[in-house]
TIVO-2410 file (N, C-alpha, C; in nm, 3 decimals):
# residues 112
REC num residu      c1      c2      c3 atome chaine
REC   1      X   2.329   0.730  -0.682     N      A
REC   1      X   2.326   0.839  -0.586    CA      A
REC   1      X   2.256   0.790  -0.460     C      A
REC   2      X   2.290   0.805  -0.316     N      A
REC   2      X   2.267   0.775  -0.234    CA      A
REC   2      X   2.191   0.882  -0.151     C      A
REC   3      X   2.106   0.835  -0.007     N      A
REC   3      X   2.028   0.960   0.051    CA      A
REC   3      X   2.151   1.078   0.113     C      A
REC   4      X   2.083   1.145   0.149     N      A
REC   4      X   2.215   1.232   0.221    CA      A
REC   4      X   2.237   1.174   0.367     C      A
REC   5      X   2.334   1.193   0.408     N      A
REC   5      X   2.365   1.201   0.554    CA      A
REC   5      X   2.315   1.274   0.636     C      A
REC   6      X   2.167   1.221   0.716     N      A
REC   6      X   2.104   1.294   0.807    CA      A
REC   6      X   2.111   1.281   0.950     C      A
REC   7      X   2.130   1.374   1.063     N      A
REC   7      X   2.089   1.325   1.173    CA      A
REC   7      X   1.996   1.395   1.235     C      A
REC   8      X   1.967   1.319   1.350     N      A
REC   8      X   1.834   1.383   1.413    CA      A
REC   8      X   1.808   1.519   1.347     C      A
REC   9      X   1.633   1.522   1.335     N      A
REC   9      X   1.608   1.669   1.313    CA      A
REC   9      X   1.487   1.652   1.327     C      A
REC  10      X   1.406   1.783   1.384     N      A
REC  10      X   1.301   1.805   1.370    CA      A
REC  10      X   1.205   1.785   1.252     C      A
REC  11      X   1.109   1.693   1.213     N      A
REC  11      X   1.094   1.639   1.094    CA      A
REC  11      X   0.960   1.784   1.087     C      A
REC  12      X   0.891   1.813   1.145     N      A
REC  12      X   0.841   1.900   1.084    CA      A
REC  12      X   0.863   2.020   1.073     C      A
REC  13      X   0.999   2.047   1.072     N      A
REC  13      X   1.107   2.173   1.025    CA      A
REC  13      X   1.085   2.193   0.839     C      A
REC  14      X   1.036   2.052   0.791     N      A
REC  14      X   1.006   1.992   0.680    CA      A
REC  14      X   0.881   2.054   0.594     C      A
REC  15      X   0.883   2.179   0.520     N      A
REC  15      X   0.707   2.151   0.470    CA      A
REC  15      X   0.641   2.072   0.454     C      A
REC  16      X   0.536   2.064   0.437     N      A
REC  16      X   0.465   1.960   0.304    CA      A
REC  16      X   0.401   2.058   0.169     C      A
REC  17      X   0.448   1.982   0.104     N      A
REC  17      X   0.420   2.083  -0.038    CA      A
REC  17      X   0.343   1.973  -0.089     C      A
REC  18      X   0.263   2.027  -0.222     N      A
REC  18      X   0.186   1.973  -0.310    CA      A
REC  18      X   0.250   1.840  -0.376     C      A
REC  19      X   0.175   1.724  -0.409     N      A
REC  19      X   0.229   1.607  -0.487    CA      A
REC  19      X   0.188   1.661  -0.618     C      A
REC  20      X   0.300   1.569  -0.694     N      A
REC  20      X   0.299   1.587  -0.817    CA      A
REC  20      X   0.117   1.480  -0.868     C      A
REC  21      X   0.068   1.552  -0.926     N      A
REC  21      X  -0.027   1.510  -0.995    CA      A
REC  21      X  -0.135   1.677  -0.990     C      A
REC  22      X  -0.286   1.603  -0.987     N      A
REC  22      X  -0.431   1.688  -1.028    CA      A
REC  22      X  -0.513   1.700  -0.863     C      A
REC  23      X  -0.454   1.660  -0.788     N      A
REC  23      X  -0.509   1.614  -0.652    CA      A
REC  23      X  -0.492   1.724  -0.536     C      A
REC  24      X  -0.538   1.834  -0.524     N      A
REC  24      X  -0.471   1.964  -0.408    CA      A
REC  24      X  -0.461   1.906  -0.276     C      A
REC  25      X  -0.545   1.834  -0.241     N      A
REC  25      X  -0.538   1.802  -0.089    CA      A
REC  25      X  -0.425   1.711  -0.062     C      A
REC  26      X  -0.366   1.662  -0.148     N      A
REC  26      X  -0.243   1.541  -0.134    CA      A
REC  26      X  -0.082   1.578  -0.118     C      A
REC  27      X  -0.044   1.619   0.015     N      A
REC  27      X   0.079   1.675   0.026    CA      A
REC  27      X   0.199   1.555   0.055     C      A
REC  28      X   0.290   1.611   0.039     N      A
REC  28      X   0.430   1.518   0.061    CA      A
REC  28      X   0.517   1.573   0.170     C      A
REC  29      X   0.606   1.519   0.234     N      A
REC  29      X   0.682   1.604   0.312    CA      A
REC  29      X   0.837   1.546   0.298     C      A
REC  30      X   0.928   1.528   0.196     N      A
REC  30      X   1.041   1.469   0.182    CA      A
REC  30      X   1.092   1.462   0.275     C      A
REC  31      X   1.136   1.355   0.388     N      A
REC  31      X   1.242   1.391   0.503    CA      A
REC  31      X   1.373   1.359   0.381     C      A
REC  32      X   1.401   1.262   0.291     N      A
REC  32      X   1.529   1.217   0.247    CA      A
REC  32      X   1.495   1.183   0.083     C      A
REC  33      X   1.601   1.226  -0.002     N      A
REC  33      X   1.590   1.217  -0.120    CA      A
REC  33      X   1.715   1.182  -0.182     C      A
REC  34      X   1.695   1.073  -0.286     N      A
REC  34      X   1.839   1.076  -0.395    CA      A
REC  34      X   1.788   1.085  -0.518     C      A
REC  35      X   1.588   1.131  -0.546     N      A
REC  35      X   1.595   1.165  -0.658    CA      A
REC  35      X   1.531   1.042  -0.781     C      A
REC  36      X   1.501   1.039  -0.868     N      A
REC  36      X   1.419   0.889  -0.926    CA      A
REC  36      X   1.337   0.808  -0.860     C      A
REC  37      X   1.289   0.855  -0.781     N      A
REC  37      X   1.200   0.746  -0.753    CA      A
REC  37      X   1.281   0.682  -0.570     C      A
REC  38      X   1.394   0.737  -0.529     N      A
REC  38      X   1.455   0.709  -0.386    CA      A
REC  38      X   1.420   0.808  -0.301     C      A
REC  39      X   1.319   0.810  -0.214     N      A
REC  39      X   1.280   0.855  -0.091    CA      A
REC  39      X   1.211   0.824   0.010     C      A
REC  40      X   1.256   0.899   0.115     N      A
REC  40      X   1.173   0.929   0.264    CA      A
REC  40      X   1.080   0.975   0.289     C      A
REC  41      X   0.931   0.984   0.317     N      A
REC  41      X   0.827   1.098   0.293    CA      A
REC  41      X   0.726   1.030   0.418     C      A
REC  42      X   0.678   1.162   0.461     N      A
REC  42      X   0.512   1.111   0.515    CA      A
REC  42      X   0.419   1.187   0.376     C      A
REC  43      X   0.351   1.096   0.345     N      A
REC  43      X   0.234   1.164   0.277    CA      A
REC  43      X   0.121   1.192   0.300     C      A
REC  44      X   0.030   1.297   0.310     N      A
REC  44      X  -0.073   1.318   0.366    CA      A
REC  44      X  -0.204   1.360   0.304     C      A
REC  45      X  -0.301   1.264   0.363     N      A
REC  45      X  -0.434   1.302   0.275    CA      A
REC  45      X  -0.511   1.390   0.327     C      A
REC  46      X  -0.563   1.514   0.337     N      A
REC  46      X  -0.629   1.585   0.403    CA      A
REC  46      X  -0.770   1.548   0.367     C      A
REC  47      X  -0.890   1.556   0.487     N      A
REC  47      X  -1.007   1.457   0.486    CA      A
REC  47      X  -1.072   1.508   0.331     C      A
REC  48      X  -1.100   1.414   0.270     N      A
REC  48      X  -1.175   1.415   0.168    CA      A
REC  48      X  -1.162   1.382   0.038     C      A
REC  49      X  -0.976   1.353   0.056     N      A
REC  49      X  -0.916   1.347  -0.035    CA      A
REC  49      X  -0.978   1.270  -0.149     C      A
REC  50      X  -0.957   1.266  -0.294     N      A
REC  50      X  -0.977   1.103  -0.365    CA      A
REC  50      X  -0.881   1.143  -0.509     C      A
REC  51      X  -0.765   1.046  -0.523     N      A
REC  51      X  -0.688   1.055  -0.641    CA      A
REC  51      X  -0.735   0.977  -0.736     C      A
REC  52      X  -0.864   0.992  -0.732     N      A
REC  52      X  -0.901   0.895  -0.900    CA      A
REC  52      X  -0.872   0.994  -1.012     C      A
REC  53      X  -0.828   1.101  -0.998     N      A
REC  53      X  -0.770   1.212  -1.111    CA      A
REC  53      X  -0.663   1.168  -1.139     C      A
REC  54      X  -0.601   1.137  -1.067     N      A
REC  54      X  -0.462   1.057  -1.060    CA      A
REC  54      X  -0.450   0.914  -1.183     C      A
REC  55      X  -0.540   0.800  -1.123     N      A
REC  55      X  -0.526   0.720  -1.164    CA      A
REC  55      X  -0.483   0.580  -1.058     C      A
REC  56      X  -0.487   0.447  -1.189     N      A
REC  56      X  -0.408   0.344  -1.055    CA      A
REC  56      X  -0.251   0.398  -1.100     C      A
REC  57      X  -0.170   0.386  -0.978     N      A
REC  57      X  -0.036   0.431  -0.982    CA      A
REC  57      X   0.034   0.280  -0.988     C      A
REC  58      X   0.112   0.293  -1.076     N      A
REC  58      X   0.237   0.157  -1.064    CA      A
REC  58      X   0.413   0.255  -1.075     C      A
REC  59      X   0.464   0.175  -1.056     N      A
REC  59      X   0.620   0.259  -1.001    CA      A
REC  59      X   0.746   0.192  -1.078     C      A
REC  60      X   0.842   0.230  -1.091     N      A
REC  60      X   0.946   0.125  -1.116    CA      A
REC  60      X   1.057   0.147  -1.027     C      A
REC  61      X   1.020   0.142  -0.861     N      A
REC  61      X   1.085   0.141  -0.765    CA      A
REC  61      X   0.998   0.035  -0.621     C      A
REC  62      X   1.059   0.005  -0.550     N      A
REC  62      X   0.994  -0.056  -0.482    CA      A
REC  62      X   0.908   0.094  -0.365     C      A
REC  63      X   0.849   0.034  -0.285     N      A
REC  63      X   0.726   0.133  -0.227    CA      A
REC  63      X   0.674   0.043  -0.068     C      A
REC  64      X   0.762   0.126   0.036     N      A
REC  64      X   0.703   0.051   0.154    CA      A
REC  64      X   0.587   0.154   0.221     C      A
REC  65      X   0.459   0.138   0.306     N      A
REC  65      X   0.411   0.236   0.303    CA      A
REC  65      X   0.357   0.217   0.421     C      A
REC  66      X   0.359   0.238   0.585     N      A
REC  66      X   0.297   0.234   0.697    CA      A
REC  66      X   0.162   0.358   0.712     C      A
REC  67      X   0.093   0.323   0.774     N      A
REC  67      X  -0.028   0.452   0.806    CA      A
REC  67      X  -0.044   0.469   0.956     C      A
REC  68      X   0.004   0.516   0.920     N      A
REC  68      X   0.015   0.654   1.080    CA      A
REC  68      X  -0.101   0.699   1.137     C      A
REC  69      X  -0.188   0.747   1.058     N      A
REC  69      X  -0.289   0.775   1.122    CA      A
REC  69      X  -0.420   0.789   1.005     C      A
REC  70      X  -0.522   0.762   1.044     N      A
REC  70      X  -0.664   0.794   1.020    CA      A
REC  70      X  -0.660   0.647   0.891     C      A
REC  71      X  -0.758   0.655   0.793     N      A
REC  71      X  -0.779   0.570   0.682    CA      A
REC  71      X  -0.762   0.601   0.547     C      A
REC  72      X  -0.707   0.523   0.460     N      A
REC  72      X  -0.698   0.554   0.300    CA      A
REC  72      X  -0.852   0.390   0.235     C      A
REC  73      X  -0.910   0.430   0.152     N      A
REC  73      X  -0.929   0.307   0.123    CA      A
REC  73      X  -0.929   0.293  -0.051     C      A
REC  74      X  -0.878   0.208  -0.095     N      A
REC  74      X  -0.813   0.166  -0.202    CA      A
REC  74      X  -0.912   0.124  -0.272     C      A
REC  75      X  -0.980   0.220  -0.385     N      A
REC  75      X  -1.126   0.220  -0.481    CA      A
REC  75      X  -1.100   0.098  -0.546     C      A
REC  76      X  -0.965   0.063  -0.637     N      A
REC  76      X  -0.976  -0.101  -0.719    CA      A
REC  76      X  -1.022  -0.205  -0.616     C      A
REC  77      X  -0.961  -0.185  -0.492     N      A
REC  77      X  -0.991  -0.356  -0.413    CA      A
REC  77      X  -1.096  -0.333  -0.324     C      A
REC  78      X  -1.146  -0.198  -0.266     N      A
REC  78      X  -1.277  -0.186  -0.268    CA      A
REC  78      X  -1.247  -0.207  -0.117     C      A
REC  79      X  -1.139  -0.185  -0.044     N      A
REC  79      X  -1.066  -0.197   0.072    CA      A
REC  79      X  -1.048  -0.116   0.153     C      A
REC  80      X  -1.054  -0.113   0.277     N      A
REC  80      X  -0.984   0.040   0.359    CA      A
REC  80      X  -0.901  -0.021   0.425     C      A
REC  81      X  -0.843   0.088   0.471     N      A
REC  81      X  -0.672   0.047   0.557    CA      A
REC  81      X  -0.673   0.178   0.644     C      A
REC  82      X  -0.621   0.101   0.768     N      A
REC  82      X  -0.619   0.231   0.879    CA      A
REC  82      X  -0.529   0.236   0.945     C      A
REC  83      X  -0.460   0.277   1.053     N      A
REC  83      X  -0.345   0.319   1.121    CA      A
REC  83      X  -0.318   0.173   1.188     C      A
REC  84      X  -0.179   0.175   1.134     N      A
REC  84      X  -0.134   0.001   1.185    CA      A
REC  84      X  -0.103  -0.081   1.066     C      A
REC  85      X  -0.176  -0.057   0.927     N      A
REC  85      X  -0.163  -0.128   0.803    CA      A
REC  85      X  -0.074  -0.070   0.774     C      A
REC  86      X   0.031  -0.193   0.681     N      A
REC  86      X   0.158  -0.191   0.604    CA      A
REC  86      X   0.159  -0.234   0.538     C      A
REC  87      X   0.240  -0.199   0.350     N      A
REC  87      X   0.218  -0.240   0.255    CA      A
REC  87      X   0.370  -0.248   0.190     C      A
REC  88      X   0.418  -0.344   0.113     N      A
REC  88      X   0.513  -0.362   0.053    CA      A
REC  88      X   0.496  -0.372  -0.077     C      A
REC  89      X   0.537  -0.283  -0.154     N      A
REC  89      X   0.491  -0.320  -0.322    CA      A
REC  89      X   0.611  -0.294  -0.450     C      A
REC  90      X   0.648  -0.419  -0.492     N      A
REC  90      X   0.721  -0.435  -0.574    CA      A
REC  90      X   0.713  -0.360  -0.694     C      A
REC  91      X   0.834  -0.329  -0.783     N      A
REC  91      X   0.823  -0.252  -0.899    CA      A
REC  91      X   0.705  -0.326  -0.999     C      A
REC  92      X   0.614  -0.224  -1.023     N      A
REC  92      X   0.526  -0.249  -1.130    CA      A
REC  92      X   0.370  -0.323  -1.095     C      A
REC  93      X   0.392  -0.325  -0.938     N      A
REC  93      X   0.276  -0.323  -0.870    CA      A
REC  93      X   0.156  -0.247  -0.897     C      A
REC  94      X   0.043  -0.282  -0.906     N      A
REC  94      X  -0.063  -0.169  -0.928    CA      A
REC  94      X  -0.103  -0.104  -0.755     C      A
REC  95      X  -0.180   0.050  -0.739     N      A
REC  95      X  -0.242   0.039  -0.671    CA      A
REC  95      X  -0.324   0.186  -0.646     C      A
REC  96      X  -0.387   0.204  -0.567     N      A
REC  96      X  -0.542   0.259  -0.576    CA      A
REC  96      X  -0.623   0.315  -0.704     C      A
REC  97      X  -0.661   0.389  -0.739     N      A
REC  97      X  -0.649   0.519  -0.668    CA      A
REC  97      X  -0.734   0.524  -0.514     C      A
REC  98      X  -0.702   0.592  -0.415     N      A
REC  98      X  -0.781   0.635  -0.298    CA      A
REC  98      X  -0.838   0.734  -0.251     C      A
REC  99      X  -0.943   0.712  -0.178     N      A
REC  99      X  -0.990   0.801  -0.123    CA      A
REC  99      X  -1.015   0.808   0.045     C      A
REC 100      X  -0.996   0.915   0.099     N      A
REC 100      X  -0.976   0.920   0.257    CA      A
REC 100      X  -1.098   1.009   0.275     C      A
REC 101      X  -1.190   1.008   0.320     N      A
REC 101      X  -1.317   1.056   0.380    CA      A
REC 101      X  -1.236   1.114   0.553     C      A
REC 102      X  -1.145   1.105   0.631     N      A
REC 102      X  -1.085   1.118   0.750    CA      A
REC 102      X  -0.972   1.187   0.745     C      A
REC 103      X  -0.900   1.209   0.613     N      A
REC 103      X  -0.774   1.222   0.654    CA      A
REC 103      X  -0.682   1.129   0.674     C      A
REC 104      X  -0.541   1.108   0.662     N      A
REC 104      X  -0.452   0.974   0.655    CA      A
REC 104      X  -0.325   1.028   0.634     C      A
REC 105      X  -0.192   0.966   0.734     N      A
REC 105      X  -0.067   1.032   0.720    CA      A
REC 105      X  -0.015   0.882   0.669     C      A
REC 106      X   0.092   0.859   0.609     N      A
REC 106      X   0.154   0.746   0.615    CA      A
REC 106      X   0.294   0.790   0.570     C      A
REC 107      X   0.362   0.698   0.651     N      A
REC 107      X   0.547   0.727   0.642    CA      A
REC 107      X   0.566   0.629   0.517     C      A
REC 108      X   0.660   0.659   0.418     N      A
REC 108      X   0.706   0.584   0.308    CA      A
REC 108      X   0.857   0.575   0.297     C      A
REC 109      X   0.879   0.495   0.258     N      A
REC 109      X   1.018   0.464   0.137    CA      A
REC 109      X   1.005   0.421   0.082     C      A
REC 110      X   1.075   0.445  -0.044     N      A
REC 110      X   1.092   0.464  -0.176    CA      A
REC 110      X   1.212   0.380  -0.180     C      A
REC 111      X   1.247   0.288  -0.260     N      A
REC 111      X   1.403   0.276  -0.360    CA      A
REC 111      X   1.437   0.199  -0.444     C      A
REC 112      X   1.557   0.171  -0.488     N      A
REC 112      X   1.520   0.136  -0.608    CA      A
REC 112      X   1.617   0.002  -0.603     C      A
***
């Protein structure tokens, strides 16, 4: 299954609704979906966030992930990352859990 056929649109015509997990402050905003693990999203940490409820996350899709704005920093590597950092992570990659003390948007794709 492939994304849909989109053109221009107002991307925040888009909610952001709750991510799947234990985490309230952690919203998603699907621009594009085919579903398993294939999507388009900004995800957003509202300041204070921390998904160690979550866990470290690994995937069995690949995971590109730019940050848009503010900082995430990644509790296993003991790292922060701020607007300008990009991450490429292969199926079965480990990574955070994080926490954003600022707030943090980052644009993703997903696929498989």
């Amino acid at each position: 299954m492939a994304k849909p056929e989109l053109e221009f649109f107002p991307a925040a015509d888009v909610p952001f609704t709750p991510c799947a997990g234990v985490v309230p402050s952690l919203s998603e905003r699907i621009l594009a979906s085919a579903g398993a693990g294939v999507a388009t999203r900004l995800l957003r940490f509202a300041p204070n966030t921390d998904t160690s409820p979550n866990g470290v996350q690994v995937h069995d899709f690949w995971e590109e992930v730019f940050i848009l704005e503010g900082s995430i920093t990644d509790l296993s590597l003991d790292r922060t990352f701020s607007a300008g950092s990009y991450a490429c992570r292969p199926p079965g990659m480990q990574h955070g859990p994080w926490r954003s003390e600022q707030g943090c948007l980052t644009f993703e794709v997903r696929y498989r």
